[in-house]
N, C-alpha and C positions, 0 to 999 in steps of 0.2 A: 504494500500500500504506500500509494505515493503522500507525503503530508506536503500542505500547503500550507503556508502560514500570513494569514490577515491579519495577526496581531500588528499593534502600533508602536511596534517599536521595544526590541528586534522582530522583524520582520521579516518578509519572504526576501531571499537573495535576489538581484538585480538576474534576468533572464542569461545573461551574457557572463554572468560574474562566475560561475563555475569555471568556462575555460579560461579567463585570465588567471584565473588562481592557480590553473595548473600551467600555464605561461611562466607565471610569475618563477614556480617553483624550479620549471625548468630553466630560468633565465636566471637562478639563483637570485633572485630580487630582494628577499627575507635576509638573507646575507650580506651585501655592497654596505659600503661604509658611508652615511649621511653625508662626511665630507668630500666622497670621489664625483669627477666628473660625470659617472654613468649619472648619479643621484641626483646632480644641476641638472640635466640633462631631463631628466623624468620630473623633477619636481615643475620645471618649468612650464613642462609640457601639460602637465595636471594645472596648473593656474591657467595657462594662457588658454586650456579646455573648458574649466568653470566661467573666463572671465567672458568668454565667449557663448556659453549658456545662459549665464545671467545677464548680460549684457552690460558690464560693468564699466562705467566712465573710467578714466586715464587717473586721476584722481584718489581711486580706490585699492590697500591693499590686501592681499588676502595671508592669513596666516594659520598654520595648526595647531593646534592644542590637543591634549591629552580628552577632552570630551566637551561640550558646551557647556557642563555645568563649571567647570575651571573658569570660564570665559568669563562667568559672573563674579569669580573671584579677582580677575586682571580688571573688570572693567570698577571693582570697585577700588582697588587700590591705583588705580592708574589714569581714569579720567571724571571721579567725583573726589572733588576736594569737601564739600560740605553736604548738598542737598540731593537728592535727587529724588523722582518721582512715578511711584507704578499702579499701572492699570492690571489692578488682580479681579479674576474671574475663572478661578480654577486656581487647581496645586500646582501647579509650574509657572506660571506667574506671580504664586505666591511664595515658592521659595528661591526668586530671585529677588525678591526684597526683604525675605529673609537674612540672605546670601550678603546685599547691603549693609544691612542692620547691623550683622554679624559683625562687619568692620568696624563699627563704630560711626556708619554716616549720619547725616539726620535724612532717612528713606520713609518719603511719603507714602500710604497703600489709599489708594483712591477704587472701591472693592466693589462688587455688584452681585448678584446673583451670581451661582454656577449654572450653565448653560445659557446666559446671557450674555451681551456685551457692551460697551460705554458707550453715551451717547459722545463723539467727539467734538459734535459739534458747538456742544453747550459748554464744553470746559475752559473753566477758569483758574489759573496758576500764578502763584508769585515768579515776582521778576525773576529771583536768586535760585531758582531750579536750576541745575546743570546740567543734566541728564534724564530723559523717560527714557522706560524700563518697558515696553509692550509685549506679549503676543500675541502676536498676528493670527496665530493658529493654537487654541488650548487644548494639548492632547488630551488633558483629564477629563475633557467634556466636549468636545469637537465643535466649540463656538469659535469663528473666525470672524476677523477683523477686514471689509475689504479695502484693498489698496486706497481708493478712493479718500474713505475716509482717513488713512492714516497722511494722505497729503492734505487733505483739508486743515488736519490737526498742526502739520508744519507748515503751513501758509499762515495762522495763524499763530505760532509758537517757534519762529524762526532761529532764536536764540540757543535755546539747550541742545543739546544732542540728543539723538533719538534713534534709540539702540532697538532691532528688531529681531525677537525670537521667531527665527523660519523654520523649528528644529522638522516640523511632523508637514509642512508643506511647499517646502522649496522644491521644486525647482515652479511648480505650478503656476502660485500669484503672478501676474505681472507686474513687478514693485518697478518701481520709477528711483531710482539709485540714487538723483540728484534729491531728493525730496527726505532720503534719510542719511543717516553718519554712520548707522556700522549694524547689519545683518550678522546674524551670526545660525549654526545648524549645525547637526551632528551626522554620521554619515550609516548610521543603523535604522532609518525608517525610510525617508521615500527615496535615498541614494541607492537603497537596495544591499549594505555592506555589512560586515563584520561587524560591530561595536570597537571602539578605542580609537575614536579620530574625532575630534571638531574643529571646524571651521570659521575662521573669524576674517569676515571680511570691513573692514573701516577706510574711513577719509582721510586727508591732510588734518580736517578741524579736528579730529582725534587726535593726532598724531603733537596739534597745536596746543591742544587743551594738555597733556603730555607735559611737553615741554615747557609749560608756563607751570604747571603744579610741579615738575620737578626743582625748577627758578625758585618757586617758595616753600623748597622743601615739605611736598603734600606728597612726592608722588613714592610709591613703595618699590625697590629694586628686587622684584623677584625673579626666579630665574629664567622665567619667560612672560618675562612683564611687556607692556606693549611697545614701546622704544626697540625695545631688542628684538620683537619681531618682527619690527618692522625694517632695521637693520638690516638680519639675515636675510629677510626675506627678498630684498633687491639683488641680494646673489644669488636667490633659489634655495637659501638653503634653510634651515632650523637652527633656535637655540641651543638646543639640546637635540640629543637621539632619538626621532619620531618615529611613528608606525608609517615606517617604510614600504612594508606588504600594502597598507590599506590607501596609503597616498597612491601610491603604484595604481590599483582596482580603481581609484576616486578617477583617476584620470584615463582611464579606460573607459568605464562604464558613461561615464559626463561626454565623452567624444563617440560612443553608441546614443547618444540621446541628441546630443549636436547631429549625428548624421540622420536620424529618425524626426527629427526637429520639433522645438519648443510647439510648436502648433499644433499638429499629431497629438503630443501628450498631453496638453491643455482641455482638447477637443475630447480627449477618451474623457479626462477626469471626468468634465463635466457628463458627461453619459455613467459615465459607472457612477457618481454619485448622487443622479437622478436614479439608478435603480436599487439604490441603496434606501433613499429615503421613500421612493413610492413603497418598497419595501416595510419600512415603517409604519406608513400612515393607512397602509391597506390590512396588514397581520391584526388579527383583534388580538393579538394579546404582544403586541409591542406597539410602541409610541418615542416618536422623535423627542429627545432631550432638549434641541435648543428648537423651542416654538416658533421664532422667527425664522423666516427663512431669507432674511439678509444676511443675518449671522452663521448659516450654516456651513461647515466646512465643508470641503469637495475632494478630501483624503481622509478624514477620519470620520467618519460616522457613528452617532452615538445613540443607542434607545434604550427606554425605561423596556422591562421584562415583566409583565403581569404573573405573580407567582414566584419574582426569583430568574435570576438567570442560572444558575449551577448546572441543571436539567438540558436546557439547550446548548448551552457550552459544552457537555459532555455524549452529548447527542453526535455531534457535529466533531467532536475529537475524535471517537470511533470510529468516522468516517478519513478520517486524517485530513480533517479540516480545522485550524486552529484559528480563534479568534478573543480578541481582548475581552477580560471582564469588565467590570464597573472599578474604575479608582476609588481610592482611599475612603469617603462616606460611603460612597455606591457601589462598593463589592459586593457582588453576588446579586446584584438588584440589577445592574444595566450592562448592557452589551458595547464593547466598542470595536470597529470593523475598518482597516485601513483599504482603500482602496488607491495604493500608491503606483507609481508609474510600469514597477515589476509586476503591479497583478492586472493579469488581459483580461478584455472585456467579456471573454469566454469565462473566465474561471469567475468572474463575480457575478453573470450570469448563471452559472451552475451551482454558486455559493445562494445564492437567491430561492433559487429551486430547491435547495437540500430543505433549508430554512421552512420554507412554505410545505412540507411532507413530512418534518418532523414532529410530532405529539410531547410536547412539553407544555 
């Protein structure tokens, strides 16, 4: 029995990511030394592949970390000197201002229901914010933020930096690059990969904000604080010794999706995540988590389970079909279903069908 895995992270492998892996192994990839030429060579080739996915202005650099949740420990030591300010609505945006707090900042939580999201249009902020803290995409309840609004929110809030959680739907959104300061994503949900890689893409004004906190002794020398990857990273290379294997696969599979093109993938989401949700709102005994359907994600899919989910979740495993429970309150109560760029529109089509024939 083949298993498929719609969980949200880890996730199904990228379709393609089998044979680079065994590429990899035979091109002894896991092995080469971060500072050889082969390394520049691949590293480079993995950014100028992402920067070309995302469509990334001249402006913008990209760098690795050990996971994205690190990211929120660089970004608090490295560009909030005092304030900064987060849109929580769900656990992963709550524990990036956790994450804040933790250091000592003064980290605003501006909170709202789980499976909701802020109205951006209405907010109001002191001048001395330095930083918002957003997700675009809430894995713990698959409420998404759309691009739209999040340039509304910087057309009106020009000043702070405005750091954007992509972890659970990059490469999908079409973000407008110029509109924010620094994305950041992890490479185990819709990249399709192993776990142990994140991604931090930022601007000059981070790089500036840096530089001026470092001037007033604000800013913290870790060992892959943001200066220093920013550094390395104009020679292609790391602070330290990365997951070499996974840069490696990052830049292969992002150059399968450049040749397959941003539009294709965009196009299926939206289809697989319309059968996701007709899926919901048709099953009597499931119901969509985020009621609004502006807010609705188009990778992560989330529904209350009439009875419990435990039953259909294991319904659906003995099938070697795997998919998310309910996070942290709503374990065992709601379902979550990633419909990321590795799952075709056959298999969540079939995933649909299991669903609609099982007796839970």
């Amino acid at each position: 029995m083949k298993n498929i895995f719609f969980t949200p992270g880890p996730s199904g492998l990228y379709f393609t990511a089998e044979q680079h892996i065994k590429n990899a192994l035979n091109e002894n990839i896991p092995s080469i030394s971060h500072r050889s030429k082969s390394y520049v060579k691949m590293h480079q080739e993995t950014t100028e592949a992402l920067t070309e996915l995302l469509q990334l202005p001249d402006n913008f650099t990209i760098g690795f970390t050990s996971s994205a949740t690190e990211i929120w420990d660089r970004m608090s030591e490295n560009l909030i000197a005092n304030r900064s300010l987060h849109f929580v609505n769900g656990d992963f945006s709550k524990k990036f201002h956790s994450a804040v707090a933790a250091h000592g900042k003064n980290a605003e939580s501006r909170e709202v229901e789980a499976g909701t999201h802020h109205d951006l249009s209405s907010v109001v902020m002191d001048e001395d914010i330095e930083l918002i803290g957003l997700a675009q995409n809430e894995t713990s309840t698959g409420a998404a933020m759309p691009v739209e609004d999040i340039n509304l929110l910087r057309s009106k809030y020009p000043t702070p930096l405005l750091a954007i959680d992509a972890v659970s739907s990059l490469p999908v959104p079409a973000f407008d690059f110029n509109q924010l300061d620094s994305l950041y994503f992890s490479v185990q949900k819709s990249f399709g990969l192993p776990a142990g890689l994140g991604v931090w893409t930022f601007n000059d004004r981070c790089l500036e904000k840096a530089e001026a906190m470092k001037a007033n002794n604000q800013y913290h020398e870790s060992y892959n604080s943001l200066l220093k990857i920013a550094k390395m990273a104009q020679k292609h290379q790391t602070t330290c010794t990365p997951n070499v294997l996974n840069i490696y696969l990052l830049g292969k599979v992002v150059q399968d999706m450049n040749t397959k093109g941003i539009g294709q993938i965009r196009q299926e989401a939206a289809y697989k995540s319309a059968l996701l949700y007709n899926l919901f709102e048709s099953h009597p005994k499931l119901s969509a988590f985020v009621a609004d359907k502006k807010f609705r994600s188009q990778t992560v899919g989330v529904a209350n389970v009439e009875g419990g989910s435990e039953k259909l979740i294991a319904g659906l495993a003995a099938k070697g079909l795997h998919i998310g429970n309910g996070y942290g309150e709503f374990k065992n109560k709601q379902i979550r279903i990633a419909s990321f760029p590795t799952h075709s529109k056959e298999q969540i089509e079939m995933l649909v069908d299991e669903i609609n024939q099982l007796d839970f």
